[in-house]
C-alpha positions as CSV (number, residue, x, y, z in Angstrom):
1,X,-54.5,36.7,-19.6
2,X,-54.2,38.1,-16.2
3,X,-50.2,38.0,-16.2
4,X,-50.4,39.9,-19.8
5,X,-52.8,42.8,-18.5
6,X,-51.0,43.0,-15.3
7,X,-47.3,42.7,-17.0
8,X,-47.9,43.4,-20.4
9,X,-43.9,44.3,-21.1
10,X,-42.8,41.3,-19.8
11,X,-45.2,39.2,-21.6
12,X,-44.3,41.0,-24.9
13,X,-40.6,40.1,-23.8
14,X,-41.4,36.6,-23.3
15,X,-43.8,36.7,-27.0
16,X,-40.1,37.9,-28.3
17,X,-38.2,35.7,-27.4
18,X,-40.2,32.8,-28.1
19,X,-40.7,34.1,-31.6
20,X,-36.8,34.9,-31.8
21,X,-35.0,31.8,-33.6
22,X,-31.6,32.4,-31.4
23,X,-33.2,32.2,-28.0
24,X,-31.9,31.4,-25.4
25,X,-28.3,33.5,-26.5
26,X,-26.7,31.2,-23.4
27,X,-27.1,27.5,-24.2
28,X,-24.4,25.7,-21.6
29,X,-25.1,22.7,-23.2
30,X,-22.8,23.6,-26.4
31,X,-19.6,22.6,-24.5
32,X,-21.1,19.4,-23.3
33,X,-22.1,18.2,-26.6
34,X,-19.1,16.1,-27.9
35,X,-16.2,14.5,-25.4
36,X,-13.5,16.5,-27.0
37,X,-15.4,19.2,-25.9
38,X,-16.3,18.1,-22.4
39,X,-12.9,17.7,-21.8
40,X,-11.3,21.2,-23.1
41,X,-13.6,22.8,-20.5
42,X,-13.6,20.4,-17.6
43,X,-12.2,22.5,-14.7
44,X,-11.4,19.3,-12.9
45,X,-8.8,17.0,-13.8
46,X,-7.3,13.5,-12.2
47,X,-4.1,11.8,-13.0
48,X,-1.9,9.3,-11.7
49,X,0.0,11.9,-9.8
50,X,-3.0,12.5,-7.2
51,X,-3.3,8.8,-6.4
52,X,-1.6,7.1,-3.2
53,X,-1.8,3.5,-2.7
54,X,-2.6,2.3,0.9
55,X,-0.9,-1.1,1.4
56,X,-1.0,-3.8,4.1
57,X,1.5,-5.8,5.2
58,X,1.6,-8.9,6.9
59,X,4.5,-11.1,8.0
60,X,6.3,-14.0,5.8
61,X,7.0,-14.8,2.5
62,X,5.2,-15.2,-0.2
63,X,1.9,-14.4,1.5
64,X,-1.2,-13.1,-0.1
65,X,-3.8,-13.0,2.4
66,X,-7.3,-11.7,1.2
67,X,-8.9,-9.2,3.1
68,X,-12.5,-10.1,3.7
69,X,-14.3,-7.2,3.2
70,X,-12.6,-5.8,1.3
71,X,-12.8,-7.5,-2.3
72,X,-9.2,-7.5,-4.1
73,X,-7.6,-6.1,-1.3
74,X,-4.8,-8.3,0.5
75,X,-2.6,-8.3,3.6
76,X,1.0,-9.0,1.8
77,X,4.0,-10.5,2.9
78,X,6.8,-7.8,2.7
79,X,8.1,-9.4,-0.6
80,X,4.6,-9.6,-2.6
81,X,4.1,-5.9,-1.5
82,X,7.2,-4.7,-3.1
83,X,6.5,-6.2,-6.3
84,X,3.3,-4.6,-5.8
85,X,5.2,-1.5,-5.2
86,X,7.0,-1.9,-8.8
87,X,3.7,-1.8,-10.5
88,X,2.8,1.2,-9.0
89,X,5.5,3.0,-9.6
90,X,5.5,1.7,-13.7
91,X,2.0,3.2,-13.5
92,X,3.5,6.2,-12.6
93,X,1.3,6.5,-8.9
94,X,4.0,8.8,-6.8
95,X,3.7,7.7,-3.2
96,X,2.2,4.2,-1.3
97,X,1.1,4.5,2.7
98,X,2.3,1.4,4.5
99,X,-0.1,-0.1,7.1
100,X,1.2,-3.1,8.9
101,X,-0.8,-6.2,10.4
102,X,0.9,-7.1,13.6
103,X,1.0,-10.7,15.1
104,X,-1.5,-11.2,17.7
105,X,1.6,-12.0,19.9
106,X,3.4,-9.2,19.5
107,X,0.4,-7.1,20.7
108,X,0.3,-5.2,24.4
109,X,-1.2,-3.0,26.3
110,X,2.0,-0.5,26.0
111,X,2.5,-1.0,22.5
112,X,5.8,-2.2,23.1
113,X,6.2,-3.5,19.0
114,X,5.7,-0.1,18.1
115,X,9.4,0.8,19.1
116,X,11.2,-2.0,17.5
117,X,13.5,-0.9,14.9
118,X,13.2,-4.5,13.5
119,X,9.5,-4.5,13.6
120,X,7.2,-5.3,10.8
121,X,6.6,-1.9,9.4
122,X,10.4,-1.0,9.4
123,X,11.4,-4.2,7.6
124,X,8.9,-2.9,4.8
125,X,9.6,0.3,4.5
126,X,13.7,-0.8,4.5
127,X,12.7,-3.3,1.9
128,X,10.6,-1.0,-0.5
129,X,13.1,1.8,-0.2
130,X,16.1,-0.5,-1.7
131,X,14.2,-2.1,-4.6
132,X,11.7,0.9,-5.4
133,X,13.7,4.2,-4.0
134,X,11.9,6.7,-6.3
135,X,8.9,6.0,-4.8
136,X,7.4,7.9,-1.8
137,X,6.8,6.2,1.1
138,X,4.1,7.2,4.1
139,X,4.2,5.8,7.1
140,X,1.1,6.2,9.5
141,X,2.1,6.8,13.2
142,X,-0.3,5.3,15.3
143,X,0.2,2.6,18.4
144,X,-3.4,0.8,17.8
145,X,-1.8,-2.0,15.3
146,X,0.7,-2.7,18.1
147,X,-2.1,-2.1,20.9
148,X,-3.9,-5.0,22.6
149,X,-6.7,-3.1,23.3
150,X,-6.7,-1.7,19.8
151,X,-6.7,2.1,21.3
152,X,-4.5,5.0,19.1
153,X,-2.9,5.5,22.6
154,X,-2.1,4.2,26.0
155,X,-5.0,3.6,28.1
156,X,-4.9,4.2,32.1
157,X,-8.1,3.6,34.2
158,X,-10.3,3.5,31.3
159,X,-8.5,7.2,30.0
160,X,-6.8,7.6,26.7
161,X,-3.6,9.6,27.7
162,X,-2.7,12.3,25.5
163,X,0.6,13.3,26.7
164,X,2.2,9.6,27.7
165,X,1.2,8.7,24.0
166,X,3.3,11.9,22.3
167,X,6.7,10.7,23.8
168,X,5.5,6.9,22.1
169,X,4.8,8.3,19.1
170,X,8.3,10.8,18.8
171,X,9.9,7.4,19.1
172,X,8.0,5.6,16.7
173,X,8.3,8.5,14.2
174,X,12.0,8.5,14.4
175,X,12.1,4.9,14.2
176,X,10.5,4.9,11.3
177,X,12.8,7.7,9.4
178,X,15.4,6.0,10.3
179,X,14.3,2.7,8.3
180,X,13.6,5.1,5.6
181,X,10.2,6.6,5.9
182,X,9.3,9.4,3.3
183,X,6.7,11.5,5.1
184,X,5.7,10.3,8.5
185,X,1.7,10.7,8.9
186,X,0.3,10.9,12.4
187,X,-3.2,9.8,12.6
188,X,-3.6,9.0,16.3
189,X,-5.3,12.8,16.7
190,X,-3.9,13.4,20.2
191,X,-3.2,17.2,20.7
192,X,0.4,18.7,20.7
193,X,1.6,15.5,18.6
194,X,2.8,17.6,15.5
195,X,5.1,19.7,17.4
196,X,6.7,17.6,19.5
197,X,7.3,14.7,16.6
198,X,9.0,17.7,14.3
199,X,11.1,18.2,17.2
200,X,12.1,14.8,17.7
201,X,12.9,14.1,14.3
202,X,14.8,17.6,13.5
203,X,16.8,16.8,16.9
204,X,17.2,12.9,15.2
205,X,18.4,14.3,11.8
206,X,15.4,14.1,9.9
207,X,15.1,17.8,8.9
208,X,13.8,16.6,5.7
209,X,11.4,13.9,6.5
210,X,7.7,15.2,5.5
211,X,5.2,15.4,7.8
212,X,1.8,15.0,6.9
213,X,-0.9,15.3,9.5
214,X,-4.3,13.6,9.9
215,X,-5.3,16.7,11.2
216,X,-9.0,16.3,10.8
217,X,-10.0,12.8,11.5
218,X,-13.3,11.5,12.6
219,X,-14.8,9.1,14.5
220,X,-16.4,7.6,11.7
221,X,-18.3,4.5,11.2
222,X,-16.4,4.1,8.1
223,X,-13.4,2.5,8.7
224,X,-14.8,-1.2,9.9
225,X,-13.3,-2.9,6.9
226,X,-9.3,-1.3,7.4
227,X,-9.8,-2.0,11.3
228,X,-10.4,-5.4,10.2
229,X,-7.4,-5.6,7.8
230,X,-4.8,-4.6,10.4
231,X,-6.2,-6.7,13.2
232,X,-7.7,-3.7,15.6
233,X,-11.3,-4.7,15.6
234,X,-11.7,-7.7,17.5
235,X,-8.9,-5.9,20.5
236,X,-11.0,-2.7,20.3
237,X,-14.4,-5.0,21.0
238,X,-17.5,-2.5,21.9
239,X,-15.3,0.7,22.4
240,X,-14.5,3.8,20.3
241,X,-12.5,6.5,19.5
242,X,-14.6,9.3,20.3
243,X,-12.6,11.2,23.3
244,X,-9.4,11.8,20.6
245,X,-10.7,11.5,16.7
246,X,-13.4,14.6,16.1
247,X,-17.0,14.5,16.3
248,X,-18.6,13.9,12.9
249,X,-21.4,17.0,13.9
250,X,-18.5,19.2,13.8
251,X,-16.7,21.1,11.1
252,X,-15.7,24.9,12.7
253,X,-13.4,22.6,14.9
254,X,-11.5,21.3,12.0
255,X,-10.3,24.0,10.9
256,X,-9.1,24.4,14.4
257,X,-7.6,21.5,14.2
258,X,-5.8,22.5,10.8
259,X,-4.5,25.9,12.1
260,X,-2.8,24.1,14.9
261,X,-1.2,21.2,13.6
262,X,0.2,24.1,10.6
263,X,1.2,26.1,13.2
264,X,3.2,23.3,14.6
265,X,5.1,22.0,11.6
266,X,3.1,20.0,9.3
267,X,4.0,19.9,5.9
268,X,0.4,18.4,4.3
269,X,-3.2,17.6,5.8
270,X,-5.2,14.7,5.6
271,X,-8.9,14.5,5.8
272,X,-10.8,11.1,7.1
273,X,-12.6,10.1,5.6
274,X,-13.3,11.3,2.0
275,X,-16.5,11.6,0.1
276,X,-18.9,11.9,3.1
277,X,-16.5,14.8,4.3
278,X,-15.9,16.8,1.1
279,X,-17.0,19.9,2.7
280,X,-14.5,19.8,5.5
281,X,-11.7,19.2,2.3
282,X,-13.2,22.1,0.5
283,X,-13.0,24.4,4.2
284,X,-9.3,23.4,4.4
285,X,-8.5,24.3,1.2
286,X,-10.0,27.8,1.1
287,X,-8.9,28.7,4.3
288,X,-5.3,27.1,4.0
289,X,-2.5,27.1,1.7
290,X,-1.1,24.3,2.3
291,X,-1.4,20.5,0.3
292,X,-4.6,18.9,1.4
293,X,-5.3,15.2,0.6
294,X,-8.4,13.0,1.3
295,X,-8.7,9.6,2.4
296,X,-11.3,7.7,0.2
297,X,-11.6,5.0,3.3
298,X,-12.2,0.9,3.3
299,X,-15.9,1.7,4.2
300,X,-16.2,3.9,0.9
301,X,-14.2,1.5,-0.8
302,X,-16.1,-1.6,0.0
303,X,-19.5,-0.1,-0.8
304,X,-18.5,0.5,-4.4
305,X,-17.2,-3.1,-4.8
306,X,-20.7,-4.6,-3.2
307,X,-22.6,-2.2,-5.3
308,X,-20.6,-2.9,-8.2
309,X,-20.6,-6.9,-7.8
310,X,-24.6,-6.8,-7.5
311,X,-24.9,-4.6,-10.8
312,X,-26.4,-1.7,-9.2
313,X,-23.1,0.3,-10.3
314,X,-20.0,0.7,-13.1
315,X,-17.1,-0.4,-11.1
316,X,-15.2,1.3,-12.8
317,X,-17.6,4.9,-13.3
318,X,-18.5,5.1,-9.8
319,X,-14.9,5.2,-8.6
320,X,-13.8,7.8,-11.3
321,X,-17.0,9.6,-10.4
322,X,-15.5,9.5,-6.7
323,X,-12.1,10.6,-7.1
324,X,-13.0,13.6,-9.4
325,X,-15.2,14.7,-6.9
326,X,-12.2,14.3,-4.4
327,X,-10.1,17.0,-7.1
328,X,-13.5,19.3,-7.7
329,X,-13.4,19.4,-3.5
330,X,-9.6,20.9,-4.0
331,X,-8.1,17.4,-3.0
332,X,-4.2,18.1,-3.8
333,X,-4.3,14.3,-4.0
334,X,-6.4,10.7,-2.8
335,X,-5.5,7.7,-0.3
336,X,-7.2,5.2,-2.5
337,X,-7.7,1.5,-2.4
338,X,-8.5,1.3,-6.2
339,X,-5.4,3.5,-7.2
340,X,-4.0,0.5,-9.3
341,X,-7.0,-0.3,-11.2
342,X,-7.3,3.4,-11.7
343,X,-3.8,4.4,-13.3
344,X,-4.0,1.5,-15.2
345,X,-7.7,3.1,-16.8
346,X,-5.8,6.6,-16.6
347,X,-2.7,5.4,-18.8
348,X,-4.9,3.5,-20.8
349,X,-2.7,0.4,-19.8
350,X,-4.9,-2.9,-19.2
């Protein structure tokens, strides 16, 4: 009674509309109410061409090696993974990242392996290129598979060096071209890198090899599970990555980051990881035009999977779920773990 006296239009107003059979005029929930519906409308959209399969490769034959904690992920001999490859590319999934898992033994504190044009990640990437050439291939530039103390760089007196590690990782980028690599993907994070590995590869004759930076990479607690799969964790023990890959408080300084790595000849940006860092993909995209992709990582991955293998989630929904919100961010495409299971639901193939 005291609203009425006090507000006595509004109250008629509200009297009104109660009374009036076509309140409320808006009703969102009309394009939500049958699928066909929900999907004329939806603003966004995933298809096989956003996924990228990440891969890892192990030496042999005929190898399938599971990877612990990551359920239904393997490490795969160079032959398995190319038949691997084939599927992928029936499924229509444009482009596979290559990550290899290097022999203990070949392992030092210089990352000599790293430079071998005979080396594990080479033979692969020769391999997928001759049986599957219309697929893209991504190779990730990086010494700490080849590192015995599992460090992105070399390490003097306890000190990641930045500079000494760009003239390793020129050479390993042209290497890698050379054996066939598709877009070479830098995700050691030391500064100056972009520039001086376009240089090397457009003085090499690799003009037209794609580079696509990890531009904004963090020091996440995410990644156990692929540390594990390429061998790094036990070598990097009780250390981290926190004087090179960026501080998970921050997100102005990605976008520094971003600008510079543009600025010096990247082709694409990658963000590391994915869901928890959606905002960062959605900065980058506003702010840039340039193809953004996100990373969903092995520590995203694997949650899904336990969740999903105690009940508590749809396997299948939750990852959808994931890589939709990946597009609604502005992803231009994902790094996924799941990308066969999910062009196989996407194509309706089983």
């Amino acid at each position: 009674m005291l609203f009425s006296r006090r507000f006595p239009k509004i109250a008629q107003m509200k009297k009104s509309m109660r009374e009036d059979a076509s309140f409320p005029r808006v009703r969102l929930r009309r394009n939500r109410k049958s699928d066909w519906s929900r999907r004329l409308v939806a603003e966004s959209r995933l298809s096989t061409d956003d996924l990228i399969l990440p891969l890892f490769v192990t030496q042999g034959k005929n190898k399938k090696i599971p990877v612990t904690m990551m359920p239904g992920v393997f490490r795969l001999s160079v032959d398995l993974a190319v038949e691997k490859i084939k599927e992928a590319r029936e499924l229509g999934i444009p482009a596979v990242a290559i990550f290899p898992s290097v022999d203990a033994k070949l392992r030092d504190a210089k990352a000599s392996e790293a430079l071998n044009p005979e080396n594990l990640i080479c033979q692969a990437v020769a391999a997928i290129k001759k049986s599957v050439p219309d697929i893209g291939v991504i190779t990730d530039v990086a010494l700490d598979p080849y590192t015995s103390h599992g460090q992105d760089g070399l390490v003097k007196n306890g000190e990641i060096l930045n500079d000494e590690t760009v003239k390793i990782l020129c050479r390993q980028a042209v290497i890698q071209a050379r054996a066939g690599a598709d877009i070479i993907a830098p995700s050691d994070m030391m500064d100056g890198r972009i520039g001086a590995i376009r240089d090397a590869l457009d003085t090499a004759g690799f003009q037209a090899v794609q580079i696509m930076s990890y531009a904004a990479k963090y020091a996440s607690n995410f990644y156990g599970p692929f540390r594990d799969a390429v061998g790094s964790a036990k070598n990097l023990g009780a250390a981290d990555k926190k004087t090179y890959q960026m501080d998970f408080a921050n997100s102005d300084e990605a976008l520094r980051e971003v600008a510079l790595d543009i600025s010096e000849g990247a082709d694409m940006i990658l963000v590391k990881p994915g869901m928890p860092y959606l905002d960062i993909l959605r900065r980058v995209r506003e702010t840039f035009h340039i193809p953004v992709f996100g990373y969903q990582v092995s520590g995203e991955y694997a949650m899904i999977k336990a969740a999903a293998a105690q009940g508590w989630l749809d396997e299948k929904a939750a990852f959808y779920e994931s890589m939709i919100a990946f597009k609604r961010a502005g992803a231009t495409g994902i790094f996924t773990y799941y990308a066969i299971e999910m062009a196989r639901e996407l194509s309706g193939a089983r």
